[in-house]
N, C-alpha and C positions, 0 to 999 in steps of 0.2 A: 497493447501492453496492459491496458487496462484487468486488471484480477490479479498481477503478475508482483510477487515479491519483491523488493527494489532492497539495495542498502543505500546511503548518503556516501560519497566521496568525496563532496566537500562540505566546508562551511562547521558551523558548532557543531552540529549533529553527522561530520562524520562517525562512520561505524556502526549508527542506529540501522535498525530493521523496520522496513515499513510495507504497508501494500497498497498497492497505486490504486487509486480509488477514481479517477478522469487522467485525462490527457488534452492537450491540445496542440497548434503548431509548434511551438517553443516550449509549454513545459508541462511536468507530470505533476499532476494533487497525492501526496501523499497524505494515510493515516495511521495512526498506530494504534487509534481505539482509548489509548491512557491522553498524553501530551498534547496530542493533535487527532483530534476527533473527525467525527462525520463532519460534523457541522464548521471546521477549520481545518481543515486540510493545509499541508502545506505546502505552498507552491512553490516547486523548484526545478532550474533548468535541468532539462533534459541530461548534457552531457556533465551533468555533477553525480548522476546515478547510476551504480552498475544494476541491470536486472537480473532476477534471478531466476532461471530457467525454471522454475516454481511455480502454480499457481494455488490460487484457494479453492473452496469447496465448489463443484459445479454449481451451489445453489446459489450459493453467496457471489459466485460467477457472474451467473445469469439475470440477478438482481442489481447486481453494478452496471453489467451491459445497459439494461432496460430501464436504468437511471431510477431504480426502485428504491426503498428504506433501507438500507443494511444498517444491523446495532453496531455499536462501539467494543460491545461485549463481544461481537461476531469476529469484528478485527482481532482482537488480543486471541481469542481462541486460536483462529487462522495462525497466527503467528508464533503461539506457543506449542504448537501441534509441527509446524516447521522445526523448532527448534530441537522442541525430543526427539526427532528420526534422525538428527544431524550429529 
C-alpha cells in the first residue's frame, strides 16, 4: 500500500487526505507534506483508513519503495494533483 492515497476514518483527522509513506504489520505512516511531514509521520491503524485506489508519481513511488528522500513539497504536490482531477 505503500505510495497509495489513504483518507483517516477515524480519530481528529478524520476526512483529511494523506499518502501512506511505510507500513507495517498493524499500522500505516501517513504524510501530508504540511501537519505531518516526512520526518513524523503519522502512525495509524490500518483499519481506521480507507485506501484510495490512487497512487503518486512513479518517481516518488519508487523512492518511497527504496526507503529514499521524498520532500514534503513532493507530498503536498501528489495530493493536490489528486485533488484537481477529482
Amino acid at each position: 500500500m505503500t505510495g497509495h492515497l489513504a483518507t483517516a476514518r477515524a480519530g481528529h483527522d478524520a476526512g483529511e487526505l494523506y499518502v501512506i509513506v511505510g507500513e507495517d504489520k498493524a499500522y500505516v505512516y501517513l504524510s501530508d507534506g504540511r501537519l505531518r511531514s516526512m520526518a513524523r509521520p503519522k502512525r495509524k491503524n490500518r483499519k481506521h483508513v480507507q485506501v484510495i485506489n490512487e497512487t503518486v508519481d512513479q518517481d516518488i513511488l519508487n523512492r518511497l519503495i527504496m526507503k529514499e528522500q521524498v520532500f514534503d513539497h513532493e507530498i503536498k504536490y501528489a495530493i493536490k494533483q489528486y485533488l484537481a482531477t477529482r
